[in-house]
C-alpha positions as CSV (number, residue, x, y, z in Angstrom):
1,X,26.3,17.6,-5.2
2,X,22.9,17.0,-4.2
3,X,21.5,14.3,-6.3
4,X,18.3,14.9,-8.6
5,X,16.6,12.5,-7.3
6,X,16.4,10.7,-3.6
7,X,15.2,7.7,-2.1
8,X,15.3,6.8,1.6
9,X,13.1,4.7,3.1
10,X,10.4,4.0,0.4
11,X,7.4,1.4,1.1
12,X,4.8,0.3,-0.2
13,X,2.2,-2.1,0.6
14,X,-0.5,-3.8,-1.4
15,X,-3.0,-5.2,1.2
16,X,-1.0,-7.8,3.1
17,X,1.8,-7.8,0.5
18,X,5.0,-5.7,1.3
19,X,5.6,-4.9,-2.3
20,X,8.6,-2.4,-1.5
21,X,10.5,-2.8,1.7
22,X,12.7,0.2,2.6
23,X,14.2,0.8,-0.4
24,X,17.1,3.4,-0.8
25,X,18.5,5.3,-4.0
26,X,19.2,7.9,-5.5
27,X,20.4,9.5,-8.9
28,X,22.2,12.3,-10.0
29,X,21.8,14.6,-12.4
30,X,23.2,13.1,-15.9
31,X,23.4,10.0,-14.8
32,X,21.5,6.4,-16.5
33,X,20.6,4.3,-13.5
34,X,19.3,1.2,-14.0
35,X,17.0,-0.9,-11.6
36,X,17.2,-4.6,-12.1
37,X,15.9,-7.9,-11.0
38,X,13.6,-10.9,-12.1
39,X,9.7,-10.4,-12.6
40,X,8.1,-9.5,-9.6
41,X,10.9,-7.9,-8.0
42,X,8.5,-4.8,-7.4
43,X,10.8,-2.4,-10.0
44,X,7.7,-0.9,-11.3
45,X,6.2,-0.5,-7.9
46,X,9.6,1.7,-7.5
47,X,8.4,4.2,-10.7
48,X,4.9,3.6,-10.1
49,X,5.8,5.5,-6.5
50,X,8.0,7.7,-8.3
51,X,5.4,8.9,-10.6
52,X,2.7,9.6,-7.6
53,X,0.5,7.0,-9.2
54,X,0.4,4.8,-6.4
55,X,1.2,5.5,-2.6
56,X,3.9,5.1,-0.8
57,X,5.5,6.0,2.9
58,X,9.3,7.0,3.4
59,X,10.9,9.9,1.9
60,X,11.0,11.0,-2.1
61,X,13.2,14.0,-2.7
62,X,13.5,15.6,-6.5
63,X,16.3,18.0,-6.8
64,X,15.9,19.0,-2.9
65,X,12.4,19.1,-2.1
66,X,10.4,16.4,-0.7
67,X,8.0,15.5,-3.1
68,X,6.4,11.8,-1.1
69,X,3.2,13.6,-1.1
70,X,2.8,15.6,-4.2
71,X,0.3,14.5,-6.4
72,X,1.2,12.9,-9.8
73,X,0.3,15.7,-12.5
74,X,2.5,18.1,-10.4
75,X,5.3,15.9,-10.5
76,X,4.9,15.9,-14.5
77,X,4.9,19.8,-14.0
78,X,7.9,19.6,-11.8
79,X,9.9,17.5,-15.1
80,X,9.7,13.8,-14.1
81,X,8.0,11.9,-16.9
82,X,7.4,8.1,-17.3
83,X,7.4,5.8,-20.4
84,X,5.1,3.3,-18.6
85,X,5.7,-0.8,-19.3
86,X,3.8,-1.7,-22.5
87,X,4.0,1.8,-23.5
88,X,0.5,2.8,-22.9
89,X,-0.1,4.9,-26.1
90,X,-3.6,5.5,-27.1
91,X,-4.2,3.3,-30.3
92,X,-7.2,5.3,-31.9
93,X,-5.1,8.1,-31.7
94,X,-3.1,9.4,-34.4
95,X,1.1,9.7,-34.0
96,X,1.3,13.1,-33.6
97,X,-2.1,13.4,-31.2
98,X,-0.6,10.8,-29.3
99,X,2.7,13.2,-29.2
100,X,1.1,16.4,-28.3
101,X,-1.2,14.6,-25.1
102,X,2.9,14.8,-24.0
103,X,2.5,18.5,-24.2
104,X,-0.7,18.8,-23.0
105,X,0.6,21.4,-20.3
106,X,1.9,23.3,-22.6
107,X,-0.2,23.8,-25.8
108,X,-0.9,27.4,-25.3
109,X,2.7,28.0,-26.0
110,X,2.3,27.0,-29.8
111,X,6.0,28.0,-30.6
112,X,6.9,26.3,-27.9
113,X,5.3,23.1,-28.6
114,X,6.2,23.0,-32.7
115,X,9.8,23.3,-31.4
116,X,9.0,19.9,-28.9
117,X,7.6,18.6,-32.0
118,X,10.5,19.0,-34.2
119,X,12.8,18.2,-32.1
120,X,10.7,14.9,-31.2
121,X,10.7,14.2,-35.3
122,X,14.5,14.7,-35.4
123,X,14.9,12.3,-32.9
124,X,12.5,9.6,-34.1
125,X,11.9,10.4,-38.0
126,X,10.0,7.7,-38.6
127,X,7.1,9.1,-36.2
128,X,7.3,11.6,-38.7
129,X,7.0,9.6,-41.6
130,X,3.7,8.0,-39.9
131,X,2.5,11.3,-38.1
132,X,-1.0,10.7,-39.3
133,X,-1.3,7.0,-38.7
134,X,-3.0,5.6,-36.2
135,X,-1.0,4.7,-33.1
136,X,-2.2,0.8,-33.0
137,X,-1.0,0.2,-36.5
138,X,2.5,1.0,-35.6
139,X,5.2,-2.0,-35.0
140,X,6.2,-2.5,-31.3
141,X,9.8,-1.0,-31.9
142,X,7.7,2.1,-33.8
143,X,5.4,2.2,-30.3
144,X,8.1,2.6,-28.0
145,X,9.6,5.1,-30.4
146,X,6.2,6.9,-30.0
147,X,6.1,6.6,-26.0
148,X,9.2,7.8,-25.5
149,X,8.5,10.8,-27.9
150,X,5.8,11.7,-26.2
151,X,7.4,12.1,-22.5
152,X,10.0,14.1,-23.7
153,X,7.4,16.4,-25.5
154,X,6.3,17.4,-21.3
155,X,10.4,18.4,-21.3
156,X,11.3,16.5,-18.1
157,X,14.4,16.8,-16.7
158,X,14.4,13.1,-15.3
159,X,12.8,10.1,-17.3
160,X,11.3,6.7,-15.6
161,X,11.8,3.9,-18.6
162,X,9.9,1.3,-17.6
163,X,10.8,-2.3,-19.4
164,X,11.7,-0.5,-22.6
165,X,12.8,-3.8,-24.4
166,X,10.0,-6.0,-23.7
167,X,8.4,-8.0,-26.6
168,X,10.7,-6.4,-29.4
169,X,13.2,-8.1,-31.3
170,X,16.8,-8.2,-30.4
171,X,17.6,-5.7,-33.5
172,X,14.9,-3.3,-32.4
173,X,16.5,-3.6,-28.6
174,X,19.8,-2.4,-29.8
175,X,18.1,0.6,-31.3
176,X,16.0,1.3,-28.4
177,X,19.2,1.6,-26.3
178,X,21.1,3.6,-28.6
179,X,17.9,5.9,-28.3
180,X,18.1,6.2,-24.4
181,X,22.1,6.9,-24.7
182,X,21.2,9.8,-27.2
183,X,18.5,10.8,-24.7
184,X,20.9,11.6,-22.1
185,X,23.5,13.7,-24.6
186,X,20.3,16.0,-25.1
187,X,20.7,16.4,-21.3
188,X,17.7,14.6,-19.5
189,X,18.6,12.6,-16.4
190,X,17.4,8.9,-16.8
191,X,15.9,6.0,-14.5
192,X,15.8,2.4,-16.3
193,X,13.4,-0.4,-14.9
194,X,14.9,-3.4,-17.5
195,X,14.2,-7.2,-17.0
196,X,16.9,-7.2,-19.7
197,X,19.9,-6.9,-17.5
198,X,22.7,-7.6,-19.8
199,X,21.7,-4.8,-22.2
200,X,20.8,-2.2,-19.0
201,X,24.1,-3.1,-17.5
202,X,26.0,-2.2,-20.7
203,X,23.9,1.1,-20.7
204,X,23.7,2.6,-17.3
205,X,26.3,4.4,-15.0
206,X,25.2,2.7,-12.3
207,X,22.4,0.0,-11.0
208,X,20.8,-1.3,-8.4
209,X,19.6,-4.9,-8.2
210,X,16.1,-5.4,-6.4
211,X,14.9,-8.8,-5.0
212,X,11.6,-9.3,-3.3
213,X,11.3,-5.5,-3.2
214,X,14.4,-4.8,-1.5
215,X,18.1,-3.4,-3.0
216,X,20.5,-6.2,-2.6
217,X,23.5,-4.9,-4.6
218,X,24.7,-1.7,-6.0
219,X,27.3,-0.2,-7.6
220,X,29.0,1.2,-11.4
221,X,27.2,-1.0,-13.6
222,X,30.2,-1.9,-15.3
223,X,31.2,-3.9,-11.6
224,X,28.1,-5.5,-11.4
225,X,28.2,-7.7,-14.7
226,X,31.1,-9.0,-13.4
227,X,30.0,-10.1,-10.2
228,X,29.8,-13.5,-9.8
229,X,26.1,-13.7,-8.3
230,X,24.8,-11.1,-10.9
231,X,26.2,-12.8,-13.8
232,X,24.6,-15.9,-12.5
233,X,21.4,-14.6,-11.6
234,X,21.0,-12.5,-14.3
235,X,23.0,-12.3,-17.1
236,X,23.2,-16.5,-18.3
């Protein structure tokens, strides 16, 4: 089967600095990957080029067409959404504005959008709870809750997750995992970018491990925590 998603080749330059050096991957439909390595690794240069927010050169295919060129609000149309790294919701905006700029292509379709919404409330009911509060008063867990709400409001079909667990509290992290489990059961295809190795490992069918912006292992996740050099480099 063709994959959903394909990598060959990607780089990306900043100036002088070769953020992403040939990178290769790819992810089939169904699947959690996860993309790991230390800070500065260039794993959110990898969504950031996924996401058409930043460009690249090489080849980026989603579910068989080439899409290296295609600008970033037709990718959303397309079904690839991103959860950014510090979540990026807009904190004078209420919870449920903040969830319906995730259907912003498709508020004409008003019963198609109050479904989004309650399915989005089933999923997280405490967004529900705070639907009218503004989003800068929520807790960091309650934020993420909110960010990932609001991509799968724009229905993708494959998710970016960038850093989900940073800055929340080991309890919190659990849940947040949980969620991106139950994310996949309702049948959208996910891409992980964690620092947090040991808990994307556990998590993820598969991974890839990126140093210096270039893929220097691979495999089922469940191999690489217990490779030596991983769980060295990685996992304490």
């Amino acid at each position: 089967m063709a994959p959903m998603l394909e990598i060959r080749d990607l780089d990306v330059t900043y100036g002088v600095i070769h953020a992403l050096k040939g990178i290769n991957l790819e992810v089939q439909k169904g699947e959690i990957v996860a993309l790991v390595g230390a800070n500065g690794a260039g794993k959110s240069t990898v969504l950031k080029a996924l996401s058409g927010l930043i460009p690249s050169r090489g080849f980026i295919g989603f579910e068989g067409k080439e899409i290296t060129s295609v600008p970033a609000h037709r990718r959303v149309a397309m079904g690839i959404a991103m959860v950014p790294e510090g979540r990026g919701i807009f904190a004078n905006m209420t919870v449920l504005e903040n969830l319906l700029l995730g259907a912003y292509r498709n508020l004409r379709d008003r019963a198609g959008t109050a479904a989004q919404l309650e399915e989005a409330f089933g999923e997280f009911p405490r967004l529900q709870e705070r639907k009218k509060q503004l989003g800068g008063t929520l807790s960091g867990g309650e934020q993420q809750m909110l960010a990932i709400g609001r991509a799968l409001m724009s229905r993708p079909k494959l998710m970016l997750l960038d850093e989900p667990s940073m800055g929340l509290a080991p309890t919190i992290v659990v849940r947040i995992f949980k969620i991106i489990k139950r994310i996949r059961e309702l049948g959208t295809t996910i891409l992980l970018v964690e620092q947090n190795a040991n808990a994307a490992l556990k998590t993820a069918d598969r991974a890839y491990v990126l140093e210096t912006g270039a893929i220097v292992k691979s495999g089922r996740a469940s191999q690489l925590r217990r490779d030596p050099e991983v769980k060295a480099a990685y996992l304490g």
